[in-house]
C-alpha positions as CSV (number, residue, x, y, z in Angstrom):
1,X,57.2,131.6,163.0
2,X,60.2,133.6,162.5
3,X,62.6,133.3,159.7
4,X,65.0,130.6,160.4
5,X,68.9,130.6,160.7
6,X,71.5,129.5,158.8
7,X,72.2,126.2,160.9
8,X,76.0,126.6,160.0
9,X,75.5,130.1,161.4
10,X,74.0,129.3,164.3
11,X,76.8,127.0,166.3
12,X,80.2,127.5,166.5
13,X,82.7,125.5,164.2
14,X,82.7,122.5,166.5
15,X,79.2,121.9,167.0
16,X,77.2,121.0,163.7
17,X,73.1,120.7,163.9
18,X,71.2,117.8,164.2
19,X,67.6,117.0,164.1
20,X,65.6,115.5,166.7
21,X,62.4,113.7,165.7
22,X,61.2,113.3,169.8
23,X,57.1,112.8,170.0
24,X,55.1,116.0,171.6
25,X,54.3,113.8,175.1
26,X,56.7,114.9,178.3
27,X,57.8,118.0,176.8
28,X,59.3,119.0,180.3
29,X,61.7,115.6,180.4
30,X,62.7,116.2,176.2
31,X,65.8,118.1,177.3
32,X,66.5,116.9,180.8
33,X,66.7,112.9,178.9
34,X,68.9,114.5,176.3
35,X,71.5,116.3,178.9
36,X,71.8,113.4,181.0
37,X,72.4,111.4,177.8
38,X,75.5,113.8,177.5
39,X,76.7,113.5,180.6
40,X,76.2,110.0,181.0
41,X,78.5,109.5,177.9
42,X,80.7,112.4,178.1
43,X,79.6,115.0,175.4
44,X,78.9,118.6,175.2
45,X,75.2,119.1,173.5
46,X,73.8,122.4,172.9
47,X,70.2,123.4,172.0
48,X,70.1,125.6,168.6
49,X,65.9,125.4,168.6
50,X,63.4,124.5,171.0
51,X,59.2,124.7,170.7
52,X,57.3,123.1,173.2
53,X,54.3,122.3,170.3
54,X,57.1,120.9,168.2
55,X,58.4,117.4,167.5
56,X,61.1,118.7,166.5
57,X,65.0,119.9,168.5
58,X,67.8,121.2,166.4
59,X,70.9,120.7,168.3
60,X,74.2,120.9,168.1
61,X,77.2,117.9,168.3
62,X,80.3,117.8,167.9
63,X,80.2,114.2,166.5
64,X,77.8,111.8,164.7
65,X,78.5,109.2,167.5
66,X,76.7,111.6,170.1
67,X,73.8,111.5,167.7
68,X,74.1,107.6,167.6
69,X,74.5,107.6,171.1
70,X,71.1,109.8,171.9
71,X,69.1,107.3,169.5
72,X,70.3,104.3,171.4
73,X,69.8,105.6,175.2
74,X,66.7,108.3,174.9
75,X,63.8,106.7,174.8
76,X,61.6,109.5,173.4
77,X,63.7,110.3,170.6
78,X,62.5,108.7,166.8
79,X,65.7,109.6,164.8
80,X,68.6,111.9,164.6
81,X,69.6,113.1,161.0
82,X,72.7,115.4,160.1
83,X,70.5,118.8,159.3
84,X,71.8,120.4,156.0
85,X,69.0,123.6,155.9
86,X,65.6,124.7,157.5
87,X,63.4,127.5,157.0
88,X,59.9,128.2,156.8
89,X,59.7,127.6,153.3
90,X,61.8,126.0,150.6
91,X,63.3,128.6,149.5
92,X,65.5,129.2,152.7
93,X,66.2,125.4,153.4
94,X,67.3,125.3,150.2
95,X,70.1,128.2,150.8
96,X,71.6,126.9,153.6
97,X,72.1,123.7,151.4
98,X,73.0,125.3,148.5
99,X,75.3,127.3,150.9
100,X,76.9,124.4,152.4
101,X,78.2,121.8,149.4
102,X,81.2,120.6,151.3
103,X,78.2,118.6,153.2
104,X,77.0,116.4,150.5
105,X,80.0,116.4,147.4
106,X,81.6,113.2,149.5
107,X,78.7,111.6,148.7
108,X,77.6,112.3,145.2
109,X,78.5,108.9,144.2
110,X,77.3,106.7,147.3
111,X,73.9,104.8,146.6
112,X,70.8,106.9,148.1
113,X,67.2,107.5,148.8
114,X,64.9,110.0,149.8
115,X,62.1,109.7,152.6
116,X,59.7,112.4,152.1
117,X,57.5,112.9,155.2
118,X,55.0,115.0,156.5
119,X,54.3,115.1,160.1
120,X,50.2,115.6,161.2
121,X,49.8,115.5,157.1
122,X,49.8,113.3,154.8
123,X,51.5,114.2,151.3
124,X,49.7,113.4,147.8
125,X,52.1,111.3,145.5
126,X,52.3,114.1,142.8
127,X,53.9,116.4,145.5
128,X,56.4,113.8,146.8
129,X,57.7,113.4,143.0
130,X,57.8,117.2,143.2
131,X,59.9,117.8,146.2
132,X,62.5,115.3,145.5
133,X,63.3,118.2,142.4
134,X,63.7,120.8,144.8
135,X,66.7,119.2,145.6
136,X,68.1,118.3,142.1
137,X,70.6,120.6,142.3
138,X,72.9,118.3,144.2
139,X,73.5,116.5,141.3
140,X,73.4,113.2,143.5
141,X,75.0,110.4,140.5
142,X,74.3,107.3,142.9
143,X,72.3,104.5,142.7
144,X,69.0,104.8,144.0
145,X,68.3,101.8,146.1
146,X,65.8,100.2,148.5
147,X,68.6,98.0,150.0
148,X,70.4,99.7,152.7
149,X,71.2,103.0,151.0
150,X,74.4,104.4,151.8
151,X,73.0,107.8,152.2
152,X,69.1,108.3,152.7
153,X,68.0,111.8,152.5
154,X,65.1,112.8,154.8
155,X,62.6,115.6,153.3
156,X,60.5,116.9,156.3
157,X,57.3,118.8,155.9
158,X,56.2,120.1,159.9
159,X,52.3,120.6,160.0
160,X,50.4,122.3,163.0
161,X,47.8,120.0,164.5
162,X,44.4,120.7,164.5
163,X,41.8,121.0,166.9
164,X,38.0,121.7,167.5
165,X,35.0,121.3,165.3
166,X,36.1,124.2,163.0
167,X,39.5,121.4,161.7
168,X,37.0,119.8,159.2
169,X,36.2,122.9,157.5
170,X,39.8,123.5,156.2
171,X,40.2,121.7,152.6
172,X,43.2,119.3,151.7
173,X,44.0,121.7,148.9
174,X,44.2,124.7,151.2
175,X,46.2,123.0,154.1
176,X,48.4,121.3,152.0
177,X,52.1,123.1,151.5
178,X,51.2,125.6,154.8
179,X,53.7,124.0,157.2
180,X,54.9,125.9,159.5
181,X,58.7,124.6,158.9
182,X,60.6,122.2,156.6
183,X,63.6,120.4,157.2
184,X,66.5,118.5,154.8
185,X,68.9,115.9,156.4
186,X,70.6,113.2,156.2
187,X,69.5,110.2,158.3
188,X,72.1,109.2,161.3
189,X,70.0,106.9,162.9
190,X,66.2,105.9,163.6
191,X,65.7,104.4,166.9
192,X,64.9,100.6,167.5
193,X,62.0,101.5,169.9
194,X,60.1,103.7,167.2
195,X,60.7,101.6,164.0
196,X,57.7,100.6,162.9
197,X,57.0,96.8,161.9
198,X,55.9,96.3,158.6
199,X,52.4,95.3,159.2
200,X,51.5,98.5,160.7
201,X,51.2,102.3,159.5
202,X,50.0,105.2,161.6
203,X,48.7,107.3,159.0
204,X,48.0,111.1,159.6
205,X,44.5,112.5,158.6
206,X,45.4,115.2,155.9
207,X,43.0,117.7,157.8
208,X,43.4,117.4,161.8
209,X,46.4,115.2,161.5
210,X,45.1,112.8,164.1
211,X,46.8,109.3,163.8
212,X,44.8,106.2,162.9
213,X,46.1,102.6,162.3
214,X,46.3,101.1,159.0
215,X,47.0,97.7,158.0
216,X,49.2,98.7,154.6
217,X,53.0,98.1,155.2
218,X,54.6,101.0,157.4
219,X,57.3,101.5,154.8
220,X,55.6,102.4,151.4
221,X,57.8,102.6,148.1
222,X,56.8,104.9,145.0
223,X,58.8,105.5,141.7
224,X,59.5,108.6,139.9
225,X,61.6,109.7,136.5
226,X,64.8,109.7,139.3
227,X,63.8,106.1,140.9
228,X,62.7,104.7,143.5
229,X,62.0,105.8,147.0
230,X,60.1,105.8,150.1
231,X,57.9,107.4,152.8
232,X,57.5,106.9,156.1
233,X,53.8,107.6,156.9
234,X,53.0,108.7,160.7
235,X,52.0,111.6,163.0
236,X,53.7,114.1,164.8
């Protein structure tokens, strides 16, 4: 993958990125569903970043109501969130961030959380802790909350899924942190028809990243030196 863009780079002044969480079935109709979305509703979308063996679409809005509006009419989209840097590692997600403070300084005092995710992996505890420090330079003074957060904060890991007999032979230790992007956002909106009820997880094996059903409640809550916060578990 190549090095990524600055997202504020990469649109023009009235269109700010957002990112897509849309599952990797139908690739063909991903964009068709989100253009007639647009027109249906009378907005201009653009599309910053497209891969067909993604689950993820950066594109650009000109308001956070068109991202409301995409989560409430296209059925294959999972959530929308307000993307504040990308890259291929940390270290460039965490430029455009550091890049862009006017983002996040409204909202240094509003409660918060973080939901630190890997899709087709599944994160140890230890590094969730540790990624949540990545981002300590915000100096976010909120309360950390569980209850309807005004601001939740969505850390996303992007794993390649693998295939053939070969997949097994590839080590937790050696597969974990080799994503082939990583995302920060702020959550806009998760759609109704993808939240997951709290009796069910789809948890990711940490080698091939197949999904398989667990019984364990779908949202699952860990603490750490900053407070608490969650994880949504579930494949790509």
């Amino acid at each position: 993958m190549s090095p990524s863009p600055d997202p504020s780079a990469s649109t023009s002044k009235q269109f700010a990125p957002y990112l897509l969480h849309i599952p990797q079935e139908n690739e063909s109709f991903r964009v068709p569903e989100l253009f007639a979305c647009a027109k249906l509703f009378g907005f201009d979308i653009r599309i910053l970043k497209e891969d067909p063996v993604s689950p993820f679409l950066i594109v650009g809005l000109q308001s956070e109501e068109h991202a409301k509006r995409i989560t409430e009419r296209c059925v294959l989209v999972k959530s929308a969130s307000r993307l504040y840097g990308w890259g291929i590692n940390y270290a460039e997600a965490v430029k455009q961030v550091r890049a862009q403070p006017e983002l996040y300084e409204a909202d240094l005092d509003k409660s918060f959380a973080f939901d630190v995710d890997a899709v087709n992996f599944k994160m140890r505890k230890k590094r969730i802790g540790e990624l949540i420090e990545v981002f300590a330079f915000m100096g976010l003074r909120g309360p950390v909350t569980m209850n309807n957060p005004d601001i939740m904060y969505m850390i996303t890991e992007e794993y390649d899924i693998l295939h053939g007999p070969d997949s097994r032979k590839i080590s937790f230790e050696d597969r974990e942190g080799n994503f082939r992007a990583v995302y920060f956002s702020r959550l806009v909106r998760l759609s109704y028809s993808f939240s997951l009820p709290m009796s069910t997880t789809l948890r990711a094996d940490p080698v091939t990243g197949r999904e398989r059903s667990s019984s364990s409640p779908g949202l699952q809550v860990w603490h750490s030196r900053k407070g608490i916060f969650w994880q949504h578990v579930y494949g790509g």
